[in-house]
PDB file as gemmi writes it, atoms N, CA and C in Angstrom:
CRYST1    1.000    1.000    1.000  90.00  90.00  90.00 P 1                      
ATOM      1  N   UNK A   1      55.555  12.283 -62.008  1.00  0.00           N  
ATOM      2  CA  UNK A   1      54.667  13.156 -61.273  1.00  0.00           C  
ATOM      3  C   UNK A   1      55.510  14.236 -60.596  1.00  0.00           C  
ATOM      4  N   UNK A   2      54.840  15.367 -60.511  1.00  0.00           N  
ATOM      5  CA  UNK A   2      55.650  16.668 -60.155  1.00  0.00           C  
ATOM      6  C   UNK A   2      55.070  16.836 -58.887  1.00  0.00           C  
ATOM      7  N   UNK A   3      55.723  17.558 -57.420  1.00  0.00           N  
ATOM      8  CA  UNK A   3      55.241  17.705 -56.614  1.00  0.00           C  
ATOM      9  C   UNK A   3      55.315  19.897 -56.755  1.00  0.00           C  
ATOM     10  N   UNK A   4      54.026  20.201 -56.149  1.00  0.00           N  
ATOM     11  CA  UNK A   4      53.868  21.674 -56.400  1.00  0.00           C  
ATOM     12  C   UNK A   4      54.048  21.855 -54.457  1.00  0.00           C  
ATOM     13  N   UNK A   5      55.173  23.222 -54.518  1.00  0.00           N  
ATOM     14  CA  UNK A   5      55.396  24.036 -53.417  1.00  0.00           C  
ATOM     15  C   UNK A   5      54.371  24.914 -53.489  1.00  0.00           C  
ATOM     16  N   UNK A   6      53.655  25.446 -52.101  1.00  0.00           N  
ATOM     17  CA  UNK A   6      53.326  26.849 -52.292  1.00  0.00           C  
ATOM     18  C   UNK A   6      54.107  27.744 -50.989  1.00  0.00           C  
ATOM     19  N   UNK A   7      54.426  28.828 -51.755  1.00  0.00           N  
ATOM     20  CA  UNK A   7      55.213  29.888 -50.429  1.00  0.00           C  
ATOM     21  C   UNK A   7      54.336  30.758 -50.332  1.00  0.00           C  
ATOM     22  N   UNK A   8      53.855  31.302 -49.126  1.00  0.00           N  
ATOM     23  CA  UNK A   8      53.473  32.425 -48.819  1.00  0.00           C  
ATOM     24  C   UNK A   8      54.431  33.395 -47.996  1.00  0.00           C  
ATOM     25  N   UNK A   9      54.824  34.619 -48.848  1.00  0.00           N  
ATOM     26  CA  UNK A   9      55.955  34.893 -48.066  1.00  0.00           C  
ATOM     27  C   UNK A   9      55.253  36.989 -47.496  1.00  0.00           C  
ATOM     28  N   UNK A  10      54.123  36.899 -47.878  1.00  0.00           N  
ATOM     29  CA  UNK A  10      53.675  38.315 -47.819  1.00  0.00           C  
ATOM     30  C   UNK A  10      53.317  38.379 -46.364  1.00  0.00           C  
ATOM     31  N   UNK A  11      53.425  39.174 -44.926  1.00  0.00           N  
ATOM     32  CA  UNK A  11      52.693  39.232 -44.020  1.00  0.00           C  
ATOM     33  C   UNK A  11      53.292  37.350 -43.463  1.00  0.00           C  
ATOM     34  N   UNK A  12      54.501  37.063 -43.510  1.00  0.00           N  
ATOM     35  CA  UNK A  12      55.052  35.945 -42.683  1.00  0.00           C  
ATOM     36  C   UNK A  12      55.388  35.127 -43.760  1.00  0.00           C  
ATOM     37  N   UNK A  13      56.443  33.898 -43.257  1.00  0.00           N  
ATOM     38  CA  UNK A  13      56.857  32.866 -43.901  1.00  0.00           C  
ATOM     39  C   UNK A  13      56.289  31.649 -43.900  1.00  0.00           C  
ATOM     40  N   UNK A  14      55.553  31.022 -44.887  1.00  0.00           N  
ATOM     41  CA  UNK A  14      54.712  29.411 -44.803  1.00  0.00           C  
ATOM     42  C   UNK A  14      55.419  28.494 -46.388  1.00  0.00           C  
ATOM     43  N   UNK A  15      55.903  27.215 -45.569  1.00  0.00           N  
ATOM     44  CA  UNK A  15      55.574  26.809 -47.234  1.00  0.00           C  
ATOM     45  C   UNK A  15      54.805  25.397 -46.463  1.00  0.00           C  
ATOM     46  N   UNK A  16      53.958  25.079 -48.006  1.00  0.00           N  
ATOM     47  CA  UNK A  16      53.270  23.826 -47.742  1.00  0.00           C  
ATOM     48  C   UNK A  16      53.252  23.502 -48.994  1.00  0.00           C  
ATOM     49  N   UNK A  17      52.313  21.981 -48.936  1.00  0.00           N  
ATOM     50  CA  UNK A  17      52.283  21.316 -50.324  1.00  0.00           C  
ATOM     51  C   UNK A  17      51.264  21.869 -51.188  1.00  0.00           C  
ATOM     52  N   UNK A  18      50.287  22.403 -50.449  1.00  0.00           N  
ATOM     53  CA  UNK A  18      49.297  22.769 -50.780  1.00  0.00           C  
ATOM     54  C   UNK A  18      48.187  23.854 -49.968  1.00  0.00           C  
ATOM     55  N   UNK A  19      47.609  24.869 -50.899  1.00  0.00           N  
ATOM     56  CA  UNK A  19      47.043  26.178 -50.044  1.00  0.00           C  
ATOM     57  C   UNK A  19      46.166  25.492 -48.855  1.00  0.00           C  
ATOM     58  N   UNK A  20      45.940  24.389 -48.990  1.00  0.00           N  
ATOM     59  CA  UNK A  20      44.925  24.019 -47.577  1.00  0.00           C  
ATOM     60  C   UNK A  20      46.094  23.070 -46.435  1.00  0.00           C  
ATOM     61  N   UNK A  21      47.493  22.259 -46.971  1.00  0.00           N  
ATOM     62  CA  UNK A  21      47.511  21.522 -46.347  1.00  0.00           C  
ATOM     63  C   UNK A  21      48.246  22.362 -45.272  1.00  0.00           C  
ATOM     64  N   UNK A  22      48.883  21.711 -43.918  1.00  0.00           N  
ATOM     65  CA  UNK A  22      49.545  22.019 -42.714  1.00  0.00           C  
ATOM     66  C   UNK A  22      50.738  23.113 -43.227  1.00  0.00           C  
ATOM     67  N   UNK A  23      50.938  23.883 -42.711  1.00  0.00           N  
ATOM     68  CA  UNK A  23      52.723  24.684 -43.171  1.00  0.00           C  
ATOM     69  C   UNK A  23      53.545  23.134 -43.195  1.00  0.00           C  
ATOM     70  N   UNK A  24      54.525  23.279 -43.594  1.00  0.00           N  
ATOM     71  CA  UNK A  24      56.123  22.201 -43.682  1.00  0.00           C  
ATOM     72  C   UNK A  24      56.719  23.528 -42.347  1.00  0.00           C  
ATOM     73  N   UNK A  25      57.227  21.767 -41.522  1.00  0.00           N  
ATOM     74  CA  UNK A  25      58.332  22.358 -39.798  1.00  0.00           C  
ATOM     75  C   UNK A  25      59.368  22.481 -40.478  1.00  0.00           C  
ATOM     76  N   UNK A  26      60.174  23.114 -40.661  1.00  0.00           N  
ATOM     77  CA  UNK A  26      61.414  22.970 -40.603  1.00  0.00           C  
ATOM     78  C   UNK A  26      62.331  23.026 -39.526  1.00  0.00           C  
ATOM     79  N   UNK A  27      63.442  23.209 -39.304  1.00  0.00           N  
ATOM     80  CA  UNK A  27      63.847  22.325 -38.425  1.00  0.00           C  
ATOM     81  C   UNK A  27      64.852  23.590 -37.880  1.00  0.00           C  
ATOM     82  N   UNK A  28      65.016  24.289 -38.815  1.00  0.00           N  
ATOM     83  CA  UNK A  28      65.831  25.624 -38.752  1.00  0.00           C  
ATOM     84  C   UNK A  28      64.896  26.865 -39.664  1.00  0.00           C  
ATOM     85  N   UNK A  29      65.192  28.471 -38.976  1.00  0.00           N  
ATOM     86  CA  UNK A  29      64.968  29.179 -39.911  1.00  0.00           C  
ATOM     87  C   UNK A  29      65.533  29.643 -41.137  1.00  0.00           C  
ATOM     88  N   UNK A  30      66.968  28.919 -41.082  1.00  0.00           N  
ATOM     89  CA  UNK A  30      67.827  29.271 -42.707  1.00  0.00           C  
ATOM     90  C   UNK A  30      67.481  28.072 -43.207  1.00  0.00           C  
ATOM     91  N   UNK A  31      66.773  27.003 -42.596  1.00  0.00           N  
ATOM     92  CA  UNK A  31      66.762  25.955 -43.833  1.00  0.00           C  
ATOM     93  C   UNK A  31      65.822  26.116 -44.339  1.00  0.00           C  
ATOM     94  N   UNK A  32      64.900  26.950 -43.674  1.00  0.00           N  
ATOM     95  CA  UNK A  32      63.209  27.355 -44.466  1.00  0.00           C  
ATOM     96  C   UNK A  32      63.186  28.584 -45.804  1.00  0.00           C  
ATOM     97  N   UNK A  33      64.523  29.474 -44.968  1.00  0.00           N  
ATOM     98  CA  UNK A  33      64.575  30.983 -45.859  1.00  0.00           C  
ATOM     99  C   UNK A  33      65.624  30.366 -47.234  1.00  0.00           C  
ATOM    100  N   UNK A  34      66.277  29.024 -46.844  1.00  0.00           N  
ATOM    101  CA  UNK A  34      66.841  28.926 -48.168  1.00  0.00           C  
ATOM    102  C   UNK A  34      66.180  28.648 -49.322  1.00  0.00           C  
ATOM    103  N   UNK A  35      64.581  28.388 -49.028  1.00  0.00           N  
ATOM    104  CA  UNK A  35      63.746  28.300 -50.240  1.00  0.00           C  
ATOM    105  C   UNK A  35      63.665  29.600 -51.191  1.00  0.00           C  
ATOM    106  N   UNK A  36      63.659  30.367 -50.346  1.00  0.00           N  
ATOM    107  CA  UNK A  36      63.340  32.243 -50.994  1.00  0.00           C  
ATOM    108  C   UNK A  36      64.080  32.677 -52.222  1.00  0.00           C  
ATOM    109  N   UNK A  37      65.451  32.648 -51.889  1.00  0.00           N  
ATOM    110  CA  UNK A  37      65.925  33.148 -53.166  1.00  0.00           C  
ATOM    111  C   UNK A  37      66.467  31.907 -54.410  1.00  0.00           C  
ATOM    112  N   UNK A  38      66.044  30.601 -54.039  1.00  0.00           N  
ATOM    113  CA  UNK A  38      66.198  29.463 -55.098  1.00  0.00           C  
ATOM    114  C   UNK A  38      65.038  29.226 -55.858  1.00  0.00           C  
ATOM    115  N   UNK A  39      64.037  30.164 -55.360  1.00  0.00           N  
ATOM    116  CA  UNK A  39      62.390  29.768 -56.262  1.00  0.00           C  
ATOM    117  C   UNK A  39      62.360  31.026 -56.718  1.00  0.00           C  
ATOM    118  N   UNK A  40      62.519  32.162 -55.902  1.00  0.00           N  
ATOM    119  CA  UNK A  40      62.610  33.506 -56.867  1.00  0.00           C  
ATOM    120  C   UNK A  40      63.790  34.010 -57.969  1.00  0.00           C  
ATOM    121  N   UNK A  41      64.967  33.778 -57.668  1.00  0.00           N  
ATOM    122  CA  UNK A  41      65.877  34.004 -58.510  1.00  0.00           C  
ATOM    123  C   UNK A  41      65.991  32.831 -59.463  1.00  0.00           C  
ATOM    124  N   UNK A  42      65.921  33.282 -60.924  1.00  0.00           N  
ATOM    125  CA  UNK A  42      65.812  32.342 -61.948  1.00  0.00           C  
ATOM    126  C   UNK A  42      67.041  33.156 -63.119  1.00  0.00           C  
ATOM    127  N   UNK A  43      68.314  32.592 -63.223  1.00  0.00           N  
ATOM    128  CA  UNK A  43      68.395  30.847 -62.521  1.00  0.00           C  
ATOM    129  C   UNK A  43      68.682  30.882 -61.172  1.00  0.00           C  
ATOM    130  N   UNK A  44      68.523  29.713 -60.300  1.00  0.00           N  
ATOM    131  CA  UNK A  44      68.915  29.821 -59.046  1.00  0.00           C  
ATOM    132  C   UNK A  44      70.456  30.678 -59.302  1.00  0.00           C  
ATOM    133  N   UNK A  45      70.655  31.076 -57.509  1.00  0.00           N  
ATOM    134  CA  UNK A  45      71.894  31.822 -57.328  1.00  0.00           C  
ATOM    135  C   UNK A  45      73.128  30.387 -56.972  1.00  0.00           C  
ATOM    136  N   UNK A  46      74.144  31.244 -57.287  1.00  0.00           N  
ATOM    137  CA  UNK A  46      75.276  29.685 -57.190  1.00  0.00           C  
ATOM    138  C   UNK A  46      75.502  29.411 -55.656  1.00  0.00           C  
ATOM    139  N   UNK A  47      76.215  28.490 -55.458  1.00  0.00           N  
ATOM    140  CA  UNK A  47      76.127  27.494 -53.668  1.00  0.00           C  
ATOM    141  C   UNK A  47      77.219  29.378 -52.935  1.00  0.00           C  
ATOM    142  N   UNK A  48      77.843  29.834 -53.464  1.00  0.00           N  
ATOM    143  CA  UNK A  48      78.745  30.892 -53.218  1.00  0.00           C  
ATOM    144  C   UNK A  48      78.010  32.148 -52.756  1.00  0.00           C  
ATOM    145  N   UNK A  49      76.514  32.111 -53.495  1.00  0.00           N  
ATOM    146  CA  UNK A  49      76.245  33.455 -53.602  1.00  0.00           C  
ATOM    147  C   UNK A  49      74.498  33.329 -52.532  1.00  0.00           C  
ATOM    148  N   UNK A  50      74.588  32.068 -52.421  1.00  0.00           N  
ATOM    149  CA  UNK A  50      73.237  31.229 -51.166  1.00  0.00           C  
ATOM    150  C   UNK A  50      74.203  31.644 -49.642  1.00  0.00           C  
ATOM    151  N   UNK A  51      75.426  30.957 -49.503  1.00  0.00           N  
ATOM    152  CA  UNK A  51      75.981  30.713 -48.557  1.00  0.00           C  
ATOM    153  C   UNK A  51      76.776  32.188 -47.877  1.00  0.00           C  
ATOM    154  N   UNK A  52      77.029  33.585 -49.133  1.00  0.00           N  
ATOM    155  CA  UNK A  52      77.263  34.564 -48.899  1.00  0.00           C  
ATOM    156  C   UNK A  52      76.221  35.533 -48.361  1.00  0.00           C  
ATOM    157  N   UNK A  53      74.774  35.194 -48.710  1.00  0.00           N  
ATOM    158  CA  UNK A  53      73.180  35.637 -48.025  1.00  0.00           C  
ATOM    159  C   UNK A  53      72.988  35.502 -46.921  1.00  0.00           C  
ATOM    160  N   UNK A  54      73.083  33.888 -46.870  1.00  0.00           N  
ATOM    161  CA  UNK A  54      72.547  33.496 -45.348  1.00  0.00           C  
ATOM    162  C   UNK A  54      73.286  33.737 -43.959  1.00  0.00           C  
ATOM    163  N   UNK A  55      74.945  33.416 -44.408  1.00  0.00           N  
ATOM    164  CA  UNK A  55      76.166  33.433 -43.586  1.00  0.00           C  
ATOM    165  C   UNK A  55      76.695  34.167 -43.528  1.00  0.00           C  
ATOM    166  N   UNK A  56      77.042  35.409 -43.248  1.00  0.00           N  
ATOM    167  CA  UNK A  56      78.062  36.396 -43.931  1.00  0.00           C  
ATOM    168  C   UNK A  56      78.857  36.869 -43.350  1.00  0.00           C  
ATOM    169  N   UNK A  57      78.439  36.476 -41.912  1.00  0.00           N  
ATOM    170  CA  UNK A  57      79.160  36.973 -40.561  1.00  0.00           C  
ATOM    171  C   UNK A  57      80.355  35.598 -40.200  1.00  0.00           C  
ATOM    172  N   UNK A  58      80.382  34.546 -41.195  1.00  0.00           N  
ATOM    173  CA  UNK A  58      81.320  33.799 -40.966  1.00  0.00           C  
ATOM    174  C   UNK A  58      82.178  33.372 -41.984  1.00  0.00           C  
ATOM    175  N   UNK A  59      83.198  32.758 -41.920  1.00  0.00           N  
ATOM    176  CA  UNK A  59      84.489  32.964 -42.874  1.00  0.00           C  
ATOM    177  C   UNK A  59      83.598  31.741 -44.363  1.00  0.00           C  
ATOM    178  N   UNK A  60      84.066  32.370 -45.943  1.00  0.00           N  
ATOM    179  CA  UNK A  60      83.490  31.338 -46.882  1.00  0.00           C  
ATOM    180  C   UNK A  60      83.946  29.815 -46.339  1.00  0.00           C  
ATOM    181  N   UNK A  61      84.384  28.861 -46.314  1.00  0.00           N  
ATOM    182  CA  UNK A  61      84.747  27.406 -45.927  1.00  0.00           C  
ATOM    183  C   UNK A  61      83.712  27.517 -44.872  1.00  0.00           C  
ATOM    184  N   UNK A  62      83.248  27.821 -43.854  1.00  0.00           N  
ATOM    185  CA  UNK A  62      82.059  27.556 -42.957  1.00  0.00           C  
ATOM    186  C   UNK A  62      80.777  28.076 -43.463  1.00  0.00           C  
ATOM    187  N   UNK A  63      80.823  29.112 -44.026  1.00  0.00           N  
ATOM    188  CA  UNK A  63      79.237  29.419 -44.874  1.00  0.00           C  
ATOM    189  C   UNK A  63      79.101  28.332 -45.860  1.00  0.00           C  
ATOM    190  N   UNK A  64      80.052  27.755 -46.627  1.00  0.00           N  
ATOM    191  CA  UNK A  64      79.450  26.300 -47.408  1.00  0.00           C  
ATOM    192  C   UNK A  64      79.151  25.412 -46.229  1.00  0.00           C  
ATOM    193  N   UNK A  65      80.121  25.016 -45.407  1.00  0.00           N  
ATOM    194  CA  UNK A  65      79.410  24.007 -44.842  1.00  0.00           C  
ATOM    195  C   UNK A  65      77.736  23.922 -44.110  1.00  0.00           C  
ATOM    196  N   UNK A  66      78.072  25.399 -43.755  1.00  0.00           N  
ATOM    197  CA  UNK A  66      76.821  25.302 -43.283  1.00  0.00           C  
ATOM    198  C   UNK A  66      75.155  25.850 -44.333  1.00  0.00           C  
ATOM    199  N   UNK A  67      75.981  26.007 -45.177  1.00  0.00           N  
ATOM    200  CA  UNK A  67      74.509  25.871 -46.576  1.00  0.00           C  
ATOM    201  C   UNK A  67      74.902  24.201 -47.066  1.00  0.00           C  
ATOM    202  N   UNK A  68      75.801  23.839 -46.767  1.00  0.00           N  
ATOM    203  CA  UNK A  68      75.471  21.926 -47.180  1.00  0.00           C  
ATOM    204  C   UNK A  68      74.830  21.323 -45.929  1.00  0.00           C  
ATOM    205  N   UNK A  69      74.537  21.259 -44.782  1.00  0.00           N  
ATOM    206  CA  UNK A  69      74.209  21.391 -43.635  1.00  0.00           C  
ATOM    207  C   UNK A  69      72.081  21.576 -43.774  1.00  0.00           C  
ATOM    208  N   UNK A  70      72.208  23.024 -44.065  1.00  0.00           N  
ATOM    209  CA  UNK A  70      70.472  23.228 -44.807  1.00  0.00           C  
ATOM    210  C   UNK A  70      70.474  22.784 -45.413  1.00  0.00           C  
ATOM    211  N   UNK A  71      70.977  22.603 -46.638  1.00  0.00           N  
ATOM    212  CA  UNK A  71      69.852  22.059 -47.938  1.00  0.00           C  
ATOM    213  C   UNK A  71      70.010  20.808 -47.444  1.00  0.00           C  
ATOM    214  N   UNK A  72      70.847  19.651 -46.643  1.00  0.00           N  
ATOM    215  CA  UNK A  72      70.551  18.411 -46.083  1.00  0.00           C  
ATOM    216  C   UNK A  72      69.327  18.344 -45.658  1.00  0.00           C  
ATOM    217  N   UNK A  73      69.384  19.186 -44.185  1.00  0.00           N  
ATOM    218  CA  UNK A  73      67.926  19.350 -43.344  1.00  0.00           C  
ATOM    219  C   UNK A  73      66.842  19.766 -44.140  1.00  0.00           C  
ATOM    220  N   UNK A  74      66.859  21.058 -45.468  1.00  0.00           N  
ATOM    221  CA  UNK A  74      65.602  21.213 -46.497  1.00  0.00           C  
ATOM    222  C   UNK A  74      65.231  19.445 -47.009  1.00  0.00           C  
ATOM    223  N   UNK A  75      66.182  19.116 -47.263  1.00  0.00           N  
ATOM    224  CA  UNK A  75      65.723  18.051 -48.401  1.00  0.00           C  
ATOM    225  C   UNK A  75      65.188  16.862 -47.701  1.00  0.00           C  
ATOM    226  N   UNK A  76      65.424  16.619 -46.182  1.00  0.00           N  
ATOM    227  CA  UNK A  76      65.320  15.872 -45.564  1.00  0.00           C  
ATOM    228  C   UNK A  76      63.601  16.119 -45.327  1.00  0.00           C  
ATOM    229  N   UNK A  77      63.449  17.218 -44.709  1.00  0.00           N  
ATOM    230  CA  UNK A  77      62.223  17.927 -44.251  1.00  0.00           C  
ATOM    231  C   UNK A  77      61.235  17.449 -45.424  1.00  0.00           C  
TER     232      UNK A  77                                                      
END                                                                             
């Protein structure tokens, strides 16, 4: 069984399981925005080129950690 995301990203950020159910909390706003460019860019972008988006203002070795960090808290969520 497949589980279906829906994003609404026009006029604000929502994802849920479904167009009626509750938004999904996340827990952070980069662990929510890391959905954006892994569902739109096909193929996803590599862990280098996620962690160069979100982080950029900090040295590469801390932008991975802290995109291994989100996708923990995404996957957890």
């Amino acid at each position: 069984m497949s589980a279906v995301l829906h994003l609404d990203l026009l006029g604000g950020y929502r994802a849920s399981a479904g167009p009626d159910d509750p938004p999904i909390d996340f827990p952070t706003k980069k662990s929510a925005l890391l959905l954006v460019p892994i569902v739109i860019d096909q193929p996803a972008p590599s862990r280098d080129r996620l962690a160069a988006l979100l982080w950029s203002n900090r040295q590469e070795q801390q932008g991975r950690g802290s995109l291994r960090q989100a996708i923990f808290t995404m996957r957890t969520t």
